[in-house]
C-alpha positions, 0 to 999 in steps of 0.5 A: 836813463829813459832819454838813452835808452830811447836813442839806443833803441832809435840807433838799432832800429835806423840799423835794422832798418838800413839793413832790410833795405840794402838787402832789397835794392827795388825797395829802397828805389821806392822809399828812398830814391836816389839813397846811396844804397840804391845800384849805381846809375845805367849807362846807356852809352855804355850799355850799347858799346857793349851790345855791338860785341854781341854776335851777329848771326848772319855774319857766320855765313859763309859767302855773306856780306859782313854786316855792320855792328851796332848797338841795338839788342836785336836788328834785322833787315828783310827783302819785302817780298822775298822776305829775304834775311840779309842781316840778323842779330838775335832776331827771334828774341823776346821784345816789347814792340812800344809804338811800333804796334801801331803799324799793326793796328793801322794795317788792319784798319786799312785793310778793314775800313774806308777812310770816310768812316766815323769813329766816336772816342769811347770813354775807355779809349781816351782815359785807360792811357796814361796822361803823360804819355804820347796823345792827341788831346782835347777829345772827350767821350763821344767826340769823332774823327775821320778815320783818314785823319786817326791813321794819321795820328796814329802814325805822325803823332803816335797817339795812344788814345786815337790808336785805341779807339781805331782799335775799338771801331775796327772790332766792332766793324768786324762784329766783335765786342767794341774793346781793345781786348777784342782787336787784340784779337784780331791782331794775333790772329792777323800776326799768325797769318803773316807767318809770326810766331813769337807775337802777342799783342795786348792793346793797340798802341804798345803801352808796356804789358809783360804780356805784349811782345814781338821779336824783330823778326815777326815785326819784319813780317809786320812790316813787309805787309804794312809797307806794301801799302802806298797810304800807309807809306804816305802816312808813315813817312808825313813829318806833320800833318793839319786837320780839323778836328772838330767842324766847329773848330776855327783853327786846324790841329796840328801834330809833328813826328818825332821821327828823325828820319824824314825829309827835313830831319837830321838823320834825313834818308832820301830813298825811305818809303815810311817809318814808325818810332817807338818807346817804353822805358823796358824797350827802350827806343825800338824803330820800324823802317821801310825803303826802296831803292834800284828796285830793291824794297827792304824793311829794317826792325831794330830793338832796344836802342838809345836815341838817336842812334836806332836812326844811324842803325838803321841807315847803316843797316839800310846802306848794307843792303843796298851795298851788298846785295841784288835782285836777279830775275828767275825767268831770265836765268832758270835753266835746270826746270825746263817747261815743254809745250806742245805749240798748239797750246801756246796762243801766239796762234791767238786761238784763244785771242792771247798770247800766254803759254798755258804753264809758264814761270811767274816773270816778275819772280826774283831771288836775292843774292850778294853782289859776288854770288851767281845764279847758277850757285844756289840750290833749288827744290822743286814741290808741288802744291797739291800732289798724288803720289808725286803728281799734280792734282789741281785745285779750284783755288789756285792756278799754282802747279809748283813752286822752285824753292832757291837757297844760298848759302842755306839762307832762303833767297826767293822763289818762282811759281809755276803757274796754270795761266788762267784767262782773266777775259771772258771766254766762250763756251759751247758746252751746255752741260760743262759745269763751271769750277766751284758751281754745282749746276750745269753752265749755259751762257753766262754762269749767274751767281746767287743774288746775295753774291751778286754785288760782291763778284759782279764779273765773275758773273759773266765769266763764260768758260770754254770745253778746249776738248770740245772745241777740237772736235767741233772744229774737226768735225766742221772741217770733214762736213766741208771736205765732203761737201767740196768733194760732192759738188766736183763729182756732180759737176763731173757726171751728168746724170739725166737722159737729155744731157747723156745724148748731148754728150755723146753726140759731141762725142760723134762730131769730136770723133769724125772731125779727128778721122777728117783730119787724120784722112786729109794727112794721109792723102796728101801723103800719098799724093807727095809719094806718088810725084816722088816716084813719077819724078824717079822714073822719068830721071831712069 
């Protein structure tokens, strides 16, 4: 009896049991994993065929290329410099950037650091990364490494551990707490000068937080600053790289990239400029990529992917771009703004020793447009960047009066400054009492700067500004003192004023005129004497 009613009340409890768990399917993946009570396994493959039926925003525009479909949740591809978006597909959602955090934290290194400087690894730094995640390894506490040879760890290897701790001497450099949740920071704060507003960073090599996000347009934004530089392209696009990593070590260190698009690689792509990878298993495989090509510079973001296909997205995102779309210069094709100047003001007279109007149109402005479109179809606006009632007020920070805003299609293709051209050679100045822009003394000579400022802004030390006014009426003025000293030596070499010249004058005045009555009195006497033989000849003939 006892035997049955200990397997009866064994049978109800593998029931209960069994039930609780059906009913929690998260719960029966942590207890019983690979239990047929857990949901059937993803498909990944099918997963991204069914992401390519998603809608792609920038093909409902009308009069614009048709992007390609693929399989990536979010995707876009921006001009660099115009930040032109020529392809989007839910580029403002929510995602987890993974690795591809670290162009972040390697921009604000680079822009913050020299490549000779020393980090030391931090205890933190090495140990609060996962084991098993991407890391450089054989680095304890207190171990350095040349900044130059981190970037490049960071950015070819991925390593979480170097990436905290560039993280780490960065915040400290800029007089922040030595942390990662200092450089956060600074990171956010960064993003938000960038223009990102669907950012926010936690650590600095993307390891999954709820709270580290980005969306495919800010790390577009990301991007564009990133691969604006020449070193951070050279690191980003390096399929390996060597080094020594401690100065004791008889061997180099050797680290490869996983990335599938550099020289080498199956998924080689000859026109790119750099590329960074990542991945968490709540992103899947995200990829930032930068290339140029006929002058043209895009940059591609694509999220939540299945390898490899984030590389065939994004060189075929890379081929639409190129395929579709051209750069067209403002200056050679604006004609509705006109800008009139008077020619004096136009150095070709090199009176200020160059020969660039004062207002002008930046020359290297450019707007990006579908190979079908024409200039003259966009829509343009006008605004000034500092305005009174509608005029313009300048400013001591900036030599931009206006900016022309171009649109196509309602998409933002480019713009072009109207710019106050501002010598970068010293000028002269003959106005001691004419203070320089942003001093708060009067400038003589040179405008000296405070000795503290002194080694930061060295030549702008000896920037010597010019009064244009001042100089007009200076010149003026010259020109009427010679008038009137020409016009005095004429008059004096005209008239001589003492006694002993006024006596030579007149008698060569006398002699001049009884030398005129000679003359005149021998004509009339051989007139005379001819008269008189004509009428003694007349008379003899009667």
């Amino acid at each position: 009896m006892k035997f049955a009613k200990k397997i009866l009340y064994q049978l109800v409890s593998t029931v209960l049991l069994a039930a609780i768990l059906a009913s929690s399917a998260p719960f029966a993946e942590q207890i019983l994993p690979g239990s047929a009570l857990c949901h059937a396994e993803r498909d990944p493959l099918e997963e991204m065929e069914q992401r390519k039926t998603l809608p792609i925003q920038s093909n409902e525009i009308a009069d614009w290329p048709e992007g390609p479909a693929v399989g990536a949740q979010s995707a876009i591809l921006m001009e660099m410099n115009t930040h032109t978006i020529l392809y989007a597909k839910n580029i403002h959602e929510k995602s987890y950037p993974a690795s591809t955090t670290k162009i972040m934290t390697c921009l604000l290194a680079m822009q913050n650091c020299t490549m000779d400087e020393i980090i030391t690894f931090s205890r933190e730094s090495i140990y609060d990364v996962p084991g098993d995640g991407s890391k450089l390894g054989g680095v304890d506490t207190g171990d350095t490494i040349l900044m130059e040879n981190a970037l490049y760890c960071v950015l070819v290897q991925s390593a979480n551990e170097v990436a905290s701790a560039v993280g780490e001497h960065v915040a400290e450099k800029l007089g922040k707490e030595k942390s990662v949740a200092a450089f956060a920071q600074l990171m956010n704060q960064k993003a938000k000068e960038l223009g990102c507003t669907e950012t926010n960073f936690v650590n600095c090599n993307g390891l999954y937080d709820d709270n580290h996000y980005t969306s495919a347009h800010d790390l577009a934004l990301i991007g564009c600053e990133f691969f604006s530089n020449e070193l951070l392209c050279k690191m980003s696009s390096s399929p390996n790289y060597h080094f020594r990593l401690q100065p004791e070590d008889e061997e180099d260190t050797w680290i490869a990239s996983k990335n599938q698009l550099y020289k080498g690689k199956p998924y080689a792509y000859s026109h790119l400029l750099g590329s960074k990878t990542g991945y968490v298993s709540q992103s899947r495989q995200t990829l930032v990529s930068a290339a140029e090509k006929n002058g043209m510079k895009l940059v591609c973001v694509v999220f939540a992917e299945e390898t490899p296909y984030q590389f065939e997205d994004t060189i075929a995102l890379f081929q639409y771009g190129f395929e579709n779309f051209k750069r067209v210069s403002v200056y050679d094709n604006e004609t509705q703004y006109k800008i009139n100047t008077l020619d004096f003001f136009d150095t070709d007279h090199d009176l200020f020793g160059d020969s660039t109007p004062l207002i002008s149109m930046e020359e290297n402005a450019y707007v990006i447009l579908p190979n079908t479109a024409e200039f003259s179809e966009m829509a343009s606006t006008l605004t000034y960047t500092d305005a009174i009632d509608g005029k313009y007020v300048k400013t001591d920070e900036d030599n931009i009066i206006a900016t022309i805003h171009y649109k196509y299609s309602g998409v933002d293709v480019g713009s072009c400054n109207i710019v106050l051209f501002q010598p970068e050679k010293p000028v002269f100045s003959f106005a001691a009492d004419n203070p320089a822009p942003g001093s708060t003394q009067p400038s003589t000579a040179v405008e000296t700067e405070s000795s503290s400022e002194a080694e930061d802004s060295e030549e702008d030390a000896n920037i010597i500004y010019i009064n244009v006014k001042k100089v007009i009426l200076i010149v003026l003025a010259g020109a009427a003192v010679v008038i009137l000293i020409l016009f005095a030596i004429s008059t004096i070499n005209s008239y001589n004023f003492s006694p002993k010249g006024q006596s030579s004058k007149r008698r060569r005045s006398i002699k001049k005129e009884t030398r005129t009555a000679k003359r005149q009195a021998r004509r009339t006497a051989r007139l005379e004497k001819k008269l008189r033989k004509r009428r003694i000849r007349n008379r003899k003939r009667h």
